[in-house]
C-alpha positions as CSV (number, residue, x, y, z in Angstrom):
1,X,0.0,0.0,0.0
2,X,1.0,3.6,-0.7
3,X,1.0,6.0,2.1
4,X,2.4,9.4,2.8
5,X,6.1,9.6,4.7
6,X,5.0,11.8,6.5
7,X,2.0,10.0,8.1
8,X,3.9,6.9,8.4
9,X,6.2,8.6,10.4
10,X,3.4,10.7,12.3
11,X,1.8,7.4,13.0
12,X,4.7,6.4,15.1
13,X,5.2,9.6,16.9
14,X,1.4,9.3,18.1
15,X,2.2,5.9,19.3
16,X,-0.4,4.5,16.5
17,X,0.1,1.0,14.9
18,X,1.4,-0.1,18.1
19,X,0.1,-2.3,21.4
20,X,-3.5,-2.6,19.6
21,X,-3.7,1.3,19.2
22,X,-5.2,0.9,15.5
23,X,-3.7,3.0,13.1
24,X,-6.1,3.8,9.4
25,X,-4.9,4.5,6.0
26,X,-7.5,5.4,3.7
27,X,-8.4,4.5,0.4
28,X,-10.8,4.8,-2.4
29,X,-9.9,1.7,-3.9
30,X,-12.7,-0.6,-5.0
31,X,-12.4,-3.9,-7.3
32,X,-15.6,-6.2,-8.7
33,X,-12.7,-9.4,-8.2
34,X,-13.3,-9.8,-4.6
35,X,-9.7,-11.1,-4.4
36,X,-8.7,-8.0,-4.5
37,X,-10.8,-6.3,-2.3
38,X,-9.4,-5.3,0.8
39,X,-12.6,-5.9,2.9
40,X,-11.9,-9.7,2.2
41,X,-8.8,-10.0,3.3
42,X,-7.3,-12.0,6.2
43,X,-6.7,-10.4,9.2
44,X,-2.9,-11.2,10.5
45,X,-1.5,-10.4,7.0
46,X,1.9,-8.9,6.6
47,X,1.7,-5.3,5.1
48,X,4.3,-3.7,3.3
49,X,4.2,0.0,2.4
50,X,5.6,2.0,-0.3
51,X,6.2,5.5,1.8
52,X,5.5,7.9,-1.0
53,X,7.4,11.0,-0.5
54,X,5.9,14.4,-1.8
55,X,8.5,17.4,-3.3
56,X,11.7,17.3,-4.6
57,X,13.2,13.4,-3.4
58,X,12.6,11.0,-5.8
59,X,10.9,8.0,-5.8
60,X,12.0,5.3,-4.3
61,X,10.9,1.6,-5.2
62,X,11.5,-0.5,-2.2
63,X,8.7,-1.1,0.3
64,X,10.3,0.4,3.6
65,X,7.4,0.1,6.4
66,X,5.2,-3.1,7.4
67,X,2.6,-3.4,10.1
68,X,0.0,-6.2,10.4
69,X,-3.3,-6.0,8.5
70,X,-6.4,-5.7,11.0
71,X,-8.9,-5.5,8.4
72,X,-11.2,-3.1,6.4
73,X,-13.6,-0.6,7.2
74,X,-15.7,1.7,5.8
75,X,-15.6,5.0,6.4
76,X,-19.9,4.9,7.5
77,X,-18.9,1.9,9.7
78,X,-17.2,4.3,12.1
79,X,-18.7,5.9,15.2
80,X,-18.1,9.4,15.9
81,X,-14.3,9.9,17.0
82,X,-13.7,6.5,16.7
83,X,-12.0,7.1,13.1
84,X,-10.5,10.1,14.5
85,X,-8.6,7.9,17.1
86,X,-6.8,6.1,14.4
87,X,-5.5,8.9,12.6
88,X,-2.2,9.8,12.5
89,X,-2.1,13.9,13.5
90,X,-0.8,15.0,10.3
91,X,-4.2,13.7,8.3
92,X,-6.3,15.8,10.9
93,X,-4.2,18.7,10.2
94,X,-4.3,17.9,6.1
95,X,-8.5,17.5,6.8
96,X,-8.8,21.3,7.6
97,X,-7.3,22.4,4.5
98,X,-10.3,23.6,1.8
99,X,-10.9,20.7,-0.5
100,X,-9.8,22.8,-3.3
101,X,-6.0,22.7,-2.2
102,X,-3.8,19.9,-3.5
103,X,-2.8,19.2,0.2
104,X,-5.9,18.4,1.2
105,X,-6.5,15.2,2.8
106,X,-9.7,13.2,1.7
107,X,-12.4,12.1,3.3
108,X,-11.9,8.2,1.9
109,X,-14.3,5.6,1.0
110,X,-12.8,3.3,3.7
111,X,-10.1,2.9,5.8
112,X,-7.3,-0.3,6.5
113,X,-6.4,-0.8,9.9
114,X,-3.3,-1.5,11.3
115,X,-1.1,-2.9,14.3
116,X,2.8,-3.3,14.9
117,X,3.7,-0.9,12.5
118,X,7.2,-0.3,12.2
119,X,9.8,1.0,9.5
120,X,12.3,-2.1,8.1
121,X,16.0,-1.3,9.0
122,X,17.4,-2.9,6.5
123,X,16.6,0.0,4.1
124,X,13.6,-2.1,2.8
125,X,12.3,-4.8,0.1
126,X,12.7,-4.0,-3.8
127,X,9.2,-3.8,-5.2
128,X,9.9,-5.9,-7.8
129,X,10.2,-8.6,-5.4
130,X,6.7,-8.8,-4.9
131,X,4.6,-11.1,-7.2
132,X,0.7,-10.8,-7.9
133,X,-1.1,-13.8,-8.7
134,X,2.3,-15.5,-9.7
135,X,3.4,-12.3,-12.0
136,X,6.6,-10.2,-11.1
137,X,5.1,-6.9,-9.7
138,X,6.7,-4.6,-12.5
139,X,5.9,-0.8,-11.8
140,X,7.6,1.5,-10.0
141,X,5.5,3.1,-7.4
142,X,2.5,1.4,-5.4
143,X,-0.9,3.0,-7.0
144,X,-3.4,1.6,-5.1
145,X,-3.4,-1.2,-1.8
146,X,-2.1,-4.8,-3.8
147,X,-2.4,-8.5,-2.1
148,X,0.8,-9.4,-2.8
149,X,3.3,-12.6,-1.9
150,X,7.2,-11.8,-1.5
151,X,9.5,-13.8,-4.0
152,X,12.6,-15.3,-2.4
């Protein structure tokens, strides 16, 4: 999955993804395969994320975070503040924006949860050593959350 630096790192200052404090990613992702739907994942999974950096550094195509997958939600399924309470600081901050700027962050159709997030130390996993469905994974960024497996 693709997710702002800066709100993986924000995350972990808050002390999210961490000792079953939940942390959310959004998305707008939808597919009609239900394999690739999010919502019907397995809980437990391994996630990898492709922190996407905005400005002037270039892209990088390794995976450098991972947390475990706690499931899918959508964004009505929420009570009030309890999406909130998942949210790394630097989303709330990005929410108050007008919709019209480009930093704006979006209120998302739903919203993957998280636990034991952490960053990998050992400057992280080539993207291209991820396989979908048996197929090399062959772009160079991470558009949209991917059920992936990790070729050895």
């Amino acid at each position: 999955m693709a997710v702002d630096w800066e709100h993986l790192d924000q995350a972990r200052r808050d002390g999210l993804g961490r000792d079953g404090r939940l942390v959310s990613f959004g998305t707008d992702f939808w597919s009609e395969d239900a394999r690739d739907n999010p919502e019907n994942w397995d809980r437990g999974l391994t996630a990898f994320f492709y922190a996407a950096i905005r400005g002037v550094y270039p892209a990088a195509s390794y995976a450098t975070w991972q947390a475990r997958f706690e499931g899918y939600r959508r964004r009505e399924s929420f009570t009030t503040g309890e999406l909130e309470a998942t949210r790394p600081e630097s989303t709330k901050k990005r929410a108050l924006l007008p919709p019209e700027h480009p930093e704006h962050e979006p209120e998302w159709a739903g919203y993957m949860l998280f636990d034991e997030l952490n960053e990998l130390s050992d400057g992280g996993i080539q993207l291209a050593s991820f396989t979908i469905r048996g197929q090399p994974f062959t772009q160079a960024v991470v558009r949209h959350p991917l059920l992936v497996e990790r070729s050895r």
